[in-house]
C-alpha positions in Angstrom: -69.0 -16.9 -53.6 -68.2 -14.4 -51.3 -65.6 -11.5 -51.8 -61.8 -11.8 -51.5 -61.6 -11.1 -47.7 -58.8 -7.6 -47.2 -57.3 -9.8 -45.1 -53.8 -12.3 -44.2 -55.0 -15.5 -46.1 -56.9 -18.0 -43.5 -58.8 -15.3 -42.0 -62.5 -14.4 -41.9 -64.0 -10.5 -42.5 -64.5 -8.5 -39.1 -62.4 -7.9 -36.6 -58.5 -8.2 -37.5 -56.6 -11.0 -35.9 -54.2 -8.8 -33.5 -58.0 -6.8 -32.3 -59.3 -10.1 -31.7 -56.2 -13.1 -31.8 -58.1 -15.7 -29.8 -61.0 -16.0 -32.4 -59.0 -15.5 -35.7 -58.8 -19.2 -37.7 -55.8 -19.9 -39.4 -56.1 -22.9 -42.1 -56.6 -25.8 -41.5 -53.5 -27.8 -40.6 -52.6 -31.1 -38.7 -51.2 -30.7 -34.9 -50.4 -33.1 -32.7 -53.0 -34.2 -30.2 -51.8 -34.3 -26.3 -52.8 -38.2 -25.0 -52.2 -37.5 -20.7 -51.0 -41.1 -19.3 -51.0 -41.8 -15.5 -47.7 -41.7 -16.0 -47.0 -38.6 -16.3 -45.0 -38.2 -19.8 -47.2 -36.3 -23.1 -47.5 -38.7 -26.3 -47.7 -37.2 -29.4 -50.3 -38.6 -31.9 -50.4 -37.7 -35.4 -54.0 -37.8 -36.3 -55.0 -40.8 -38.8 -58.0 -39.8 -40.1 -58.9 -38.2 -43.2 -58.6 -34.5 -44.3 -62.4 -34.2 -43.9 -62.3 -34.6 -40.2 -59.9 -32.0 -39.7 -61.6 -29.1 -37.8 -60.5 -25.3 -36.8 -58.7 -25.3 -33.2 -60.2 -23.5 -30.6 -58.1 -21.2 -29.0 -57.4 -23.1 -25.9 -56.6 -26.2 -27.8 -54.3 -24.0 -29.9 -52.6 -22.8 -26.7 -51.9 -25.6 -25.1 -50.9 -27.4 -28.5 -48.5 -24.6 -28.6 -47.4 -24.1 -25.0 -46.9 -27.8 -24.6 -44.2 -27.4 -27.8 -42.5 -24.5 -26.5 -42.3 -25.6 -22.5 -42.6 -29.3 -22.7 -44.2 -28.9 -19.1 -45.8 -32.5 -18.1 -49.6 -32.2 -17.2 -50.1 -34.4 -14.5 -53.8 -36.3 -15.2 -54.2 -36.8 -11.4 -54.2 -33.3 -10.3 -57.3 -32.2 -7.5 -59.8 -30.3 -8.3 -59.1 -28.1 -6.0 -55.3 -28.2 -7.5 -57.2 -27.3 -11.1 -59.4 -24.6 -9.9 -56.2 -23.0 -8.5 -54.8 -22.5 -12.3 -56.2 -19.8 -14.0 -58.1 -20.5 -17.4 -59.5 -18.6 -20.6 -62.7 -18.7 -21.8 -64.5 -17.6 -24.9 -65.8 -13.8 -24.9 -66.9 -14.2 -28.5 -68.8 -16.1 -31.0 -67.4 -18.5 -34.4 -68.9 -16.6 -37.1 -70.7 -19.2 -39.4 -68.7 -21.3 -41.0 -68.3 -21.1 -44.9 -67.9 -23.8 -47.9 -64.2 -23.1 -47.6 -63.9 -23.6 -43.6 -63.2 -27.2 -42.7 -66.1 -29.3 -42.0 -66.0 -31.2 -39.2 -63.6 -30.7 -36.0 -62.5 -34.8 -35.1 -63.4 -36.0 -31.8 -60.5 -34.9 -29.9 -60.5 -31.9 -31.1 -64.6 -31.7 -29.7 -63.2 -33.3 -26.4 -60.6 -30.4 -26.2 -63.5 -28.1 -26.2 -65.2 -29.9 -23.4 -62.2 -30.4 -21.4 -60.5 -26.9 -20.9 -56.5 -27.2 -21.1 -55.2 -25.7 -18.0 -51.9 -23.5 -17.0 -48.9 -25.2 -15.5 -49.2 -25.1 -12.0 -47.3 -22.0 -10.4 -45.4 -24.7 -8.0 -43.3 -25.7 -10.8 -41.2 -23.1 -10.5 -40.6 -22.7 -7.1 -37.1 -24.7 -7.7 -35.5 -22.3 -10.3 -36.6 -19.1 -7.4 -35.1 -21.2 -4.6 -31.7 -21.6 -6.8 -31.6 -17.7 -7.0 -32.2 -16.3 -3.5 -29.6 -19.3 -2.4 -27.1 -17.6 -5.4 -28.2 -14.4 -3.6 -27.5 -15.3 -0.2 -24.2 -16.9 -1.1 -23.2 -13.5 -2.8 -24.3 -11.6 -0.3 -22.4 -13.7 2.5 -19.0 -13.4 0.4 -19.1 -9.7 0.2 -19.6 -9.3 3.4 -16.5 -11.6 4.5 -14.3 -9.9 1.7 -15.0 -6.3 4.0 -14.5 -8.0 7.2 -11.1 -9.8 5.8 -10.2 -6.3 4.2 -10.9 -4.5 7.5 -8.4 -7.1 9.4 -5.8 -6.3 6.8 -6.3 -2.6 6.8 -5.9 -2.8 11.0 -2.7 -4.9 11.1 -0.9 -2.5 8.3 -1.6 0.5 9.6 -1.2 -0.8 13.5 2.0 -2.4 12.6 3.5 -0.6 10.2 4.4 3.7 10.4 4.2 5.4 7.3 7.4 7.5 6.4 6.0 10.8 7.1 5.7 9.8 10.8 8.9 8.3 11.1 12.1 10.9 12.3 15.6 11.0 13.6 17.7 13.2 15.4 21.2 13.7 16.5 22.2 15.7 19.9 24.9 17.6 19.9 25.1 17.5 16.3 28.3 19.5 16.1 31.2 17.7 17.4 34.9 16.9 16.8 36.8 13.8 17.2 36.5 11.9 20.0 33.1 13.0 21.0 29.7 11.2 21.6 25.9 11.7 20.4 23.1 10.3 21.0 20.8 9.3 18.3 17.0 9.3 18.8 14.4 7.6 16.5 10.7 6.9 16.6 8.6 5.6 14.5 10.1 3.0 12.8 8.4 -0.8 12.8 7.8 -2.4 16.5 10.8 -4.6 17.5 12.7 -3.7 13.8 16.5 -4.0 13.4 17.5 -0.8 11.9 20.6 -0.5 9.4 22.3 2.6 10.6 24.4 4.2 7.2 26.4 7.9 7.1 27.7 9.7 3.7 25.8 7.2 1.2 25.8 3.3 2.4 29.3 3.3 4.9 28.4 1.8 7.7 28.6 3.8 11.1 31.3 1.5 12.9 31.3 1.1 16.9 34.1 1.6 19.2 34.9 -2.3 18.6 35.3 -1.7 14.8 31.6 -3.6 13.4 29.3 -1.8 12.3 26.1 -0.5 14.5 23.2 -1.7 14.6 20.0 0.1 16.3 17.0 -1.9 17.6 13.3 -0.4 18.4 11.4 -1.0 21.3 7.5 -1.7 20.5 6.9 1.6 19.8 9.3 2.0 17.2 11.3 4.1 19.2 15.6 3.7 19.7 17.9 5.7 21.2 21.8 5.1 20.6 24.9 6.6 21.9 27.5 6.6 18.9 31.2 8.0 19.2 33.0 9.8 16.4 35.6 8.2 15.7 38.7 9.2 13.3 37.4 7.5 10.4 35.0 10.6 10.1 36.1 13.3 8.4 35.9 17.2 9.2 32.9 18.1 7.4 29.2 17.9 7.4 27.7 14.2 7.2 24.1 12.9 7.0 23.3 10.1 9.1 20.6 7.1 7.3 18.6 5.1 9.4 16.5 2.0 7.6 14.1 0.0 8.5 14.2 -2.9 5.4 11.2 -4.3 6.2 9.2 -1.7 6.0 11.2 -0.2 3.2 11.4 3.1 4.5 14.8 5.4 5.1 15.6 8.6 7.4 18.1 10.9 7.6 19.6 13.7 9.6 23.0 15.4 9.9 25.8 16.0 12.0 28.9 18.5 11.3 32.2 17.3 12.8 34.2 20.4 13.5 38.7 21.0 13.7 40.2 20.8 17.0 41.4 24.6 17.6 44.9 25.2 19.2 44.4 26.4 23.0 43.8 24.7 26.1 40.4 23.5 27.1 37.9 25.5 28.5 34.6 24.7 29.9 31.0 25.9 28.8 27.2 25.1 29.4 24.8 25.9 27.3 22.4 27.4 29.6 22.7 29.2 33.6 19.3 28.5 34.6 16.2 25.8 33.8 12.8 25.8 34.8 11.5 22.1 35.4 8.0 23.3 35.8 5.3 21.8 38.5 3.9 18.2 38.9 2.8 16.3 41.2 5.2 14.6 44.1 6.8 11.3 43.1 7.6 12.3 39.4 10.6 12.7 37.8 11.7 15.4 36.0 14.5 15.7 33.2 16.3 18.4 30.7 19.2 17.9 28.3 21.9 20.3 29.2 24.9 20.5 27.1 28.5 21.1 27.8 30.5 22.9 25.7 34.7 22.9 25.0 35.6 26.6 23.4 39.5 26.0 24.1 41.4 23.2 22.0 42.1 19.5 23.2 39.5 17.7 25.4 38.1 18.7 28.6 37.5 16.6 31.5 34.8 17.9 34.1 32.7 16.6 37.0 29.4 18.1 39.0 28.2 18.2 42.0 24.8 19.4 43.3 23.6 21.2 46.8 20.0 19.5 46.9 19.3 15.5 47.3 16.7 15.9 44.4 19.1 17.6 42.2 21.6 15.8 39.8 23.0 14.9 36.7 23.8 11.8 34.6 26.5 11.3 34.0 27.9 13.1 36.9 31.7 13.3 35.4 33.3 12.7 32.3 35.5 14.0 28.8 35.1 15.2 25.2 36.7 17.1 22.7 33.8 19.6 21.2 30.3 19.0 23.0 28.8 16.1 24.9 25.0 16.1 26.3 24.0 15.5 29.5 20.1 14.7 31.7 19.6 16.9 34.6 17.4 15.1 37.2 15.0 16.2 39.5 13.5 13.4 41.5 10.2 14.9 43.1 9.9 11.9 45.6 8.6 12.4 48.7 8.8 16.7 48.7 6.5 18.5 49.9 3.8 20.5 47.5 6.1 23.7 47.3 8.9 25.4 44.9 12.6 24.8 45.1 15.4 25.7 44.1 19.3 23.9 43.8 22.2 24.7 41.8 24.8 22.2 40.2 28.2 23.3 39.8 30.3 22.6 36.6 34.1 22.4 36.9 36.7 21.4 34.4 39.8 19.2 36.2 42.4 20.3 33.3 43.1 23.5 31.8 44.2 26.8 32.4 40.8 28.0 33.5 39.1 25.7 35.9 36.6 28.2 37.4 33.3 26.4 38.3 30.2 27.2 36.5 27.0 27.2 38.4 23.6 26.0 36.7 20.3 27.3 39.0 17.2 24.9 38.8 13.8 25.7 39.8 11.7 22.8 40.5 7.2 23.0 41.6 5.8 20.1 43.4 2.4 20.1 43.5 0.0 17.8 46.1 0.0 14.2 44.7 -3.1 12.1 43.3 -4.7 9.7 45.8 -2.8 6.6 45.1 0.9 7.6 43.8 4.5 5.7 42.3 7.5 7.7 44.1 10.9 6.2 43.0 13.9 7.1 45.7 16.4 8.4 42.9 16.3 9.6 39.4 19.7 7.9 38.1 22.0 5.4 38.7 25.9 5.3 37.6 27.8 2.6 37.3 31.4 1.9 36.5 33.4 -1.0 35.7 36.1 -2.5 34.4 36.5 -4.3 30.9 35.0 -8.0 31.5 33.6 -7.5 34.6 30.0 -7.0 36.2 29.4 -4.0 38.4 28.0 -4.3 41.9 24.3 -4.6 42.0 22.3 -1.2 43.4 19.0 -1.1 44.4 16.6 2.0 45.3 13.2 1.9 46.9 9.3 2.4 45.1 7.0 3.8 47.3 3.4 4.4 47.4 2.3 7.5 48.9 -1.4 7.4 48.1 -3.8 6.0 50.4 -5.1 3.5 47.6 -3.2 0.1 46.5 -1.8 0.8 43.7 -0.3 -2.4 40.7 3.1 -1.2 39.1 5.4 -2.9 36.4 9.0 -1.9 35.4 11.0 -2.3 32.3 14.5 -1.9 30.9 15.8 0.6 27.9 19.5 0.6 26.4 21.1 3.0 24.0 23.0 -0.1 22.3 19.7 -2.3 22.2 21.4 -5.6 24.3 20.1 -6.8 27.4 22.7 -5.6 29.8 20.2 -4.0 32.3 17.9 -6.0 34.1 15.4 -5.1 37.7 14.1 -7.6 39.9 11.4 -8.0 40.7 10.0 -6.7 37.6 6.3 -6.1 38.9 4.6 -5.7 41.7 1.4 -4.7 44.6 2.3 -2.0 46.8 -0.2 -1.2 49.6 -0.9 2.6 50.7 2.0 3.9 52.5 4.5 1.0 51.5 7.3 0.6 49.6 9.8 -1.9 48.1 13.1 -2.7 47.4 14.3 -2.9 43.7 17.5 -4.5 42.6 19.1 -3.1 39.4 21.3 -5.5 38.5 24.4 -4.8 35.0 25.7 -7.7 33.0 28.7 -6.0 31.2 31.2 -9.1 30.9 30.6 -9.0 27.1 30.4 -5.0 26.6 33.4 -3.1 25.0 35.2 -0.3 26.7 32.8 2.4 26.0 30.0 4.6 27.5 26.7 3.6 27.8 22.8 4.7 28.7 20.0 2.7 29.8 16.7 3.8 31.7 14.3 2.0 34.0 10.8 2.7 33.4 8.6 2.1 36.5 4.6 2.9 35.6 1.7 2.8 37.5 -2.3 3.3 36.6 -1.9 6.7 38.3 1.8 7.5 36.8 5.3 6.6 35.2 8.6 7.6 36.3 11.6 7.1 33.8 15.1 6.6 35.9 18.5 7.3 34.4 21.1 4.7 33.9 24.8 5.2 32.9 27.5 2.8 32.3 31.4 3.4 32.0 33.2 0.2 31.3 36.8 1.1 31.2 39.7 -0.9 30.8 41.1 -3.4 33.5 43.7 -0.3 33.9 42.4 2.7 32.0 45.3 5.5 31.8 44.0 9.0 30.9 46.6 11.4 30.1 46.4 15.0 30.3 46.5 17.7 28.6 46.6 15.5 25.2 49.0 17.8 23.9 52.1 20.0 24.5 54.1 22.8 22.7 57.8 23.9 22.9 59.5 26.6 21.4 63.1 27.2 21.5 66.1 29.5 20.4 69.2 27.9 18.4 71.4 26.5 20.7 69.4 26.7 24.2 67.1 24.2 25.7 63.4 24.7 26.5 61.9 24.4 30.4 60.5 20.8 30.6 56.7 20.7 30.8 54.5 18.1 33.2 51.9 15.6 31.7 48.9 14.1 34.5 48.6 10.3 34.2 45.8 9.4 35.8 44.6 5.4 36.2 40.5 5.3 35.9 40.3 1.7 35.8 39.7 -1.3 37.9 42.6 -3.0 38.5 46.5 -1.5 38.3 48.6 -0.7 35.4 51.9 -0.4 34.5 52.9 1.9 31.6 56.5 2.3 29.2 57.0 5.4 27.7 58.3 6.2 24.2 58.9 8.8 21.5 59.0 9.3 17.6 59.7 12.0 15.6 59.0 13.7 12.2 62.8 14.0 11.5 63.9 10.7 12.9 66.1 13.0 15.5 66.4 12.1 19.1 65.5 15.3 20.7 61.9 14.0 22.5 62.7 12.4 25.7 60.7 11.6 29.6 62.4 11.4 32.7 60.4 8.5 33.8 60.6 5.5 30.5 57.7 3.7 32.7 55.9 3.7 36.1 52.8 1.8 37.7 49.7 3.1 38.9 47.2 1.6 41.0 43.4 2.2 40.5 42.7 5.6 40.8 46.2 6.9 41.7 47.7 9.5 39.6 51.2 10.9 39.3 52.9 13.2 36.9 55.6 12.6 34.0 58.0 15.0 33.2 58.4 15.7 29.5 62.2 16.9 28.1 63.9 18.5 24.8 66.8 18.1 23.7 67.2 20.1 20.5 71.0 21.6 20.9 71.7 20.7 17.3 68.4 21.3 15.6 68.5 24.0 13.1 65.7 26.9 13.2 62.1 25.4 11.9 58.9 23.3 13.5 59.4 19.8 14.3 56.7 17.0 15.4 56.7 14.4 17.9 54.8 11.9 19.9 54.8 10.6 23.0 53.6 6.9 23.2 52.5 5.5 26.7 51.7 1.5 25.9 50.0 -0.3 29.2 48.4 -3.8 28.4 47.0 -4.2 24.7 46.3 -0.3 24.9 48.3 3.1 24.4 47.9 6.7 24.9 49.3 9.2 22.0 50.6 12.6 23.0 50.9 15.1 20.1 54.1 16.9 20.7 55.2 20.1 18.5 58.5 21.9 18.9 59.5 25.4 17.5 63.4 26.7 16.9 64.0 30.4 16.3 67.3 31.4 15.3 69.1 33.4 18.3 68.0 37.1 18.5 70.6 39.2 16.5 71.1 43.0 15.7 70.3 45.0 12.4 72.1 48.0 11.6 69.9 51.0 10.1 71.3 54.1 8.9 69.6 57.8 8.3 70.2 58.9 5.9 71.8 56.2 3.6 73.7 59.0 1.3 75.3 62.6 1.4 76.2 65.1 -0.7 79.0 67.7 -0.5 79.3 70.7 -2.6 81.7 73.6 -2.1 84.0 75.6 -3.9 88.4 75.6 -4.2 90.1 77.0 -1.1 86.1 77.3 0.9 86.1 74.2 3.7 82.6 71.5 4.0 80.1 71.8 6.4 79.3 68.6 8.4 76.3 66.7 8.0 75.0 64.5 10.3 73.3 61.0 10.3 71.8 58.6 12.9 72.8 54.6 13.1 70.1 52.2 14.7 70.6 49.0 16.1 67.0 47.6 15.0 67.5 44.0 15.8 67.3 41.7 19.3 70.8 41.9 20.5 73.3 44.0 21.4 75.2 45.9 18.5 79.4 46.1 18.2 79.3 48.5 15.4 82.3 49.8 13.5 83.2 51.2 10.2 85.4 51.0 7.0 86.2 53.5 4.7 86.3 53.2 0.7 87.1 56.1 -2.1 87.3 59.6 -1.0 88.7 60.2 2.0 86.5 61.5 4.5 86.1 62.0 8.2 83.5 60.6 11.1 82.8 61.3 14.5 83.4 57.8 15.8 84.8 55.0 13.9 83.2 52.1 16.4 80.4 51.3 19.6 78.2 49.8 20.6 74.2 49.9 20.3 71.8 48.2 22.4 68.6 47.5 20.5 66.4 50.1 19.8 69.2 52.4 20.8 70.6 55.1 18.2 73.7 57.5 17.3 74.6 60.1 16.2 76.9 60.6 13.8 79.1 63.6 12.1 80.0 63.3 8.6 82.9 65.6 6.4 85.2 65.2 3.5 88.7 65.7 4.4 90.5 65.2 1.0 91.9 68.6 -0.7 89.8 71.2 -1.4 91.9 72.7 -4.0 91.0 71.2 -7.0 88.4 70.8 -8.8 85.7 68.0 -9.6 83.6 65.3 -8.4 84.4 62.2 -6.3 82.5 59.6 -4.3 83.3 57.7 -1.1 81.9 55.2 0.9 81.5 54.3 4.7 80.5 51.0 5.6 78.8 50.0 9.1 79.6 46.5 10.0 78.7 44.4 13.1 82.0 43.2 15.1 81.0 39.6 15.9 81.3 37.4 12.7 79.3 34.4 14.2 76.0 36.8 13.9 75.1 36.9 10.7 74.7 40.5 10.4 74.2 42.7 7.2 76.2 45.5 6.9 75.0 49.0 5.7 77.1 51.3 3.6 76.6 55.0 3.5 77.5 56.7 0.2 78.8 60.1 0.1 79.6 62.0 -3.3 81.8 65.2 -3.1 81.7 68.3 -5.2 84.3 71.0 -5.8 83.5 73.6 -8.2 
């Protein structure tokens, strides 16, 4: 018997099973035999014969007993040759060492037929399915990442090309000091395209119109508004901050106005700047520059300007306001030659004290134009109408000065956002050297009395040319009164000169007025000559304003004047002041005296001085009191300002001894002044 092998039991001495694993025996044990069918499907035989016939596996059996357990891949009996040659097989590098007493005897006959008949690989075709099912996953992934990025891209575009951030988004105010009364104009940009705008001041109170509802501001497709907005008395004097939101895209602006007191004076007119340079472009451009007036004086200020060039003006070209108002100066290029000008506009106020005009120089370059140019005729329009009606149509001209066609389009702009300003046509060919007629055409039947701004925009490949539009609708009959305020002063028991007011009627149609008054103390002492008049459009007449303040006491009082025509009403401010009636005022110098002498020895005189210190004519006399003495005169008369001199001496007896005191009192003759009186104390001394 041989030796007990070193071994895992089942194995034979030499090499070790993992040097040599294809050759190693294991013991004998019963497998299931593969029967291949035409049909394609594996049988599994147990084998029926006895123990003796059981045999050791050869490797490739043993491989394909056990690859066939742990695939269950069908061999297909009908495979080519060529199909079999293709599949790669293993073949014995080694030799069985002997067999033993203890190895099994003999291998059964399918075991020898395995040996024969080589068990081949599974065909690498069969599993070309599960790699197809993975580069189609592949592909599919692939595909949906790529249209996540392109949807993601899309997204991206139309939030930012839609939608501003807040840090590009602004607002300003201009003039942003004002008073009552006054009007700014309110510039944003950008906000969302074609956005409604919620326009707040002071926190969430809504900024109200001249029609009482609230305002509210709309952009243009760049974001971009521009609104006029007048301060009404339902601001207070202060500082505010302005809001401007845009709810949908959840973003909020501010900026800040201060509203400044009305000071006491009369109006007076300032600009804020003498001279402007407009700088150089080419002919058929438009030029423009905020200028801004400026009242110094109290009240409001009405002004108009005129301009010594055609190319030269301003919108608007007249107008009122209490603190500061802003206006464009034009310059309207056209059709000048390539050169430098110059024109001047002159500024004058048509109420107050001081109407001396103000000039404003403007320099202007024109430079040669490009070869196919857009020249519009004028660089503003003005219209004026009255409350429910539609202004007369005006037209100006386009021109092409190039020597190329040239395609141009126009477009409308208000300050309010509705569509009250329209152009026809709106578009257009012009052919080198031709021009065109434009209509500009107002629909105001629905617009409130009230200012307001528009601007044409006419563009061109080679240029675009913005043109000025204003709009006063005024009231069927619109009264202005001026000045908006009048003081009288007064002395008890005379009357004061009466003082003029202007009525003016600025509106379309004629007007009648009635005239009355209220007071602060309910008296009747605020009075016109005129209780009412007419006026027709644009006449203007005078009213002549009275007080009657015989019985008032000395003090300030407070009236107004109310001038009702229509629905509507002008209020005058009206202050009176009574003094009492100028009166004299004794002064004396010194106010006492002192005698000393000796028995039997006389006084020596002393002198003092009486001053009439007051406003009025002084009736002077005196009364004695106590010891007797003596004065120069006993009564005059002072004018004020004026003084006398007076002598001063005892003239009781000198013979005895002691001390007495005396008094002389300076009185005013007329009891219906109330005059103080001044006493003058004298003490005598005899020793």
């Amino acid at each position: 018997m041989p030796p007990a092998s070193p071994h895992r039991a089942g194995h034979y001495a030499g090499l070790h099973p993992e040097d040599h694993p294809y050759h190693s025996n294991l013991l004998a044990t019963q497998h299931p035999t593969i029967t291949h069918h035409n049909d394609h499907k594996e049988v599994w035989e147990e084998d029926s014969e006895d123990n003796a016939n059981i045999a050791p596996i050869e490797p490739q059996v043993r491989r394909a007993s056990l690859r066939t357990q742990t695939t269950n891949i069908q061999v297909d009996s009908t495979h080519t040759e060529m199909e079999m040659a293709d599949v790669p097989t293993h073949k014995n590098s080694l030799n069985h060492e002997p067999e033993t007493e203890h190895a099994p005897r003999v291998a059964s006959p399918e075991t020898r037929r395995s040996r024969r008949e080589p068990i081949s690989e599974p065909p690498v075709a069969l599993s070309q399915p599960r790699r197809t099912r993975s580069r189609l996953l592949s592909v599919l992934l692939l595909l949906a990442c790529l249209l996540f990025l392109i949807a993601s891209s899309i997204l991206a575009f139309l939030l930012i090309g839609n939608k501003p951030t807040i840090t590009r988004a602004s607002v300003v105010a201009s003039p942003n000091q004002l008073r009552i009364n006054d009007t700014f104009l309110l510039r944003g940009s950008g906000f969302g395209a074609r956005d409604h705008l919620t326009l707040t001041y002071d926190g969430s109170r809504s900024i109200p119109a001249d029609n009482g509802k609230a305002l509210i501001a709309s952009t243009n497709s760049q974001g971009s508004f521009s609104l006029e907005i007048r301060v009404t008395k339902a601001w207070s004097i202060g500082t505010h901050d302005i809001h401007v939101t845009d709810e949908r895209l959840r973003l909020s602006v501010s900026t800040s106005i201060t509203i400044q007191p009305t000071p006491v004076g009369s109006p007076h007119l300032q600009i804020s700047a003498t001279r402007l340079d407009l700088g150089t472009a080419a002919s058929g451009t438009i030029a423009e520059h905020d200028l801004t007036l400026i009242n110094t004086g109290g009240g409001s200020i009405n002004w108009q300007v005129s301009s010594d060039q055609p190319w030269l003006s301003s919108t608007p070209a007249s107008g009122s306001f209490s603190g500061r108002t802003n206006i464009q100066i034009k310059a309207n290029r056209g059709t000048l030659q390539p050169r430098t000008y110059t024109g001047h506009l002159l500024f004058r106020a048509t109420n107050g004290a001081d109407q001396t005009p103000i000039f404003l120089t403007v320099m202007l370059g024109v430079e040669k134009p490009t070869s196919s140019s857009l020249v519009v005729s004028t660089a503003s329009l003005a219209f004026s109408t009255g409350a429910g009606l539609n202004p007369a149509a005006q037209t100006l001209v386009l021109q092409n000065t190039g020597d190329q066609p040239l395609t141009w389009t126009g477009a409308t702009l208000t300050g309010d956002g509705s569509p009250w300003l329209s152009l026809s046509p709106a578009e257009g060919q012009l052919p080198a050297h031709r021009s065109a007629i434009i209509t500009v055409s107002l629909q105001t039947a629905q617009l409130t009395v009230g200012t307001y701004q528009g601007t044409l925009n006419f563009t061109s490949a080679e240029n675009s040319i913005p043109v000025g539009v204003s709009l006063n609708v005024l009231a069927a009959g619109n009264l202005v009164v001026s000045p908006p305020t009048l003081s009288f002063s007064m002395i008890v028991g005379q009357q004061p000169d009466d003082q003029q007011l202007t009525l003016q009627n600025t509106g379309a149609l004629p007007l009648d007025w009635v005239a009355s008054a209220t007071t602060s103390n309910g008296g009747d002492w605020l009075h016109t000559l005129s209780p009412n008049g007419s006026l027709n459009a644009g006449q203007q007449s005078t009213l002549a304003v009275h007080i009657d303040g015989g019985n008032l006491a000395p003090g300030s009082y407070q009236g107004t004047l109310i001038l009702r025509y229509g629905e509507q009403q002008k209020q005058i401010a009206i202050s009176l002041t009574v003094s009492p009636p100028p009166a004299p005022a004794i002064s004396i110098s010194p106010t006492s005296l002192t005698f000393d002498t000796t028995r039997g020895r006389d006084f020596t005189a002393q002198l003092i001085a009486l001053t009439n210190v007051g406003d009025a004519p002084l009736n002077w006399k005196v009364s004695f009191s106590g010891a007797p003495v003596g004065i120069s005169l006993t009564q005059g008369t002072l004018y004020p300002g004026e003084s006398q001199v007076l002598s001063i001496i005892p003239t009781g007896s000198i013979s005895t001894a002691g001390i007495s005191t005396g008094t002389i009192t300076f009185a005013h003759t007329d009891t219906s002044q109330k005059v103080p009186s001044r006493p003058l104390n004298v003490t005598i001394q005899i020793e």
